[in-house]
C-alpha positions in Angstrom: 81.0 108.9 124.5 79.5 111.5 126.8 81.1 114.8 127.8 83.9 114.4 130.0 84.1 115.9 133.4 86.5 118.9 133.9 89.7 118.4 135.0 89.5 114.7 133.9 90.7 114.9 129.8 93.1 113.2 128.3 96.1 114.7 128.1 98.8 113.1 125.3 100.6 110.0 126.8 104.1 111.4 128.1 106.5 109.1 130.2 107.6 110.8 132.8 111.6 109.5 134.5 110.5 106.5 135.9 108.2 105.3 133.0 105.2 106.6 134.8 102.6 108.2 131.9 100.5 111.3 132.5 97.3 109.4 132.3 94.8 110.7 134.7 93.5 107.0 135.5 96.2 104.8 137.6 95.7 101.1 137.6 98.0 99.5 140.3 99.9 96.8 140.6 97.8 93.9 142.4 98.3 93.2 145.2 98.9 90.3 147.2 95.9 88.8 148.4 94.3 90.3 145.1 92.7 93.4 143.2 94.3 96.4 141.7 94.1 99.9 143.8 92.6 102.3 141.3 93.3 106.5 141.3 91.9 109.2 139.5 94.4 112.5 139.7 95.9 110.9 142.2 92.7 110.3 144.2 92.0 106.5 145.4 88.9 105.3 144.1 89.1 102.1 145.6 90.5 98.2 144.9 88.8 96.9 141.6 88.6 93.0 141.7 87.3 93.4 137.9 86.7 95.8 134.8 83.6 96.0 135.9 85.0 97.0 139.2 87.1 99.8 137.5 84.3 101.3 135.5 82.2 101.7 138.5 85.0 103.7 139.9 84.8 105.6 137.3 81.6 106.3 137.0 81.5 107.6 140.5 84.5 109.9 139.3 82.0 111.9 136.3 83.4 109.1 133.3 80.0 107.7 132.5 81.2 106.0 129.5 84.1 104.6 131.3 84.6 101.2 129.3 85.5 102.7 126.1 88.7 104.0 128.0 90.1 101.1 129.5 91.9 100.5 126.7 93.5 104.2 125.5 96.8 104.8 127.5 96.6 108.9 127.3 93.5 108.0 129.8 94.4 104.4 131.8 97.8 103.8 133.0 97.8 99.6 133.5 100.9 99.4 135.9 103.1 96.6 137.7 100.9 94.0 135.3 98.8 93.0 131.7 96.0 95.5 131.2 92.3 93.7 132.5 94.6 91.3 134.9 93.6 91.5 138.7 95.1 89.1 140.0 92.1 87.2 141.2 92.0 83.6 139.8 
């Protein structure tokens, strides 16, 4: 993997009240008409329709290597849903 941005490591997976995690990569629930809104720190990225959606995102957010993180919950918090789901069928 390539070196990660500053201000963007992983930080140990810690639920916080509410069973929100520390991860700095938020995955929304999707929404209605479809899509997942994606944040990074809190920052919206945009609505990803697909992984390869989500690692576009987060290339544009200094995570060149994005899709080897998808998967690692102290980086990608998968909420309101199944991890890879967009609701998009």
């Amino acid at each position: 993997m390539g070196k990660t941005p500053r201000g963007l490591r992983a930080r140990p997976v810690r639920r916080r009240l509410g069973g929100m995690s520390d991860a700095p990569i938020v995955v929304h629930r999707a929404s209605g008409t479809g899509g997942r809104r994606v944040t990074v720190r809190g920052q919206i990225m945009g609505l990803a329709h697909s992984d390869d959606d989500l690692v576009e995102f987060l290339r544009r957010a200094g995570l060149p290597d994005a899709e080897d993180l998808l998967d690692d919950p102290s980086w990608v918090e998968w909420q309101g849903g199944s991890g890879h789901d967009y609701g998009t069928r």
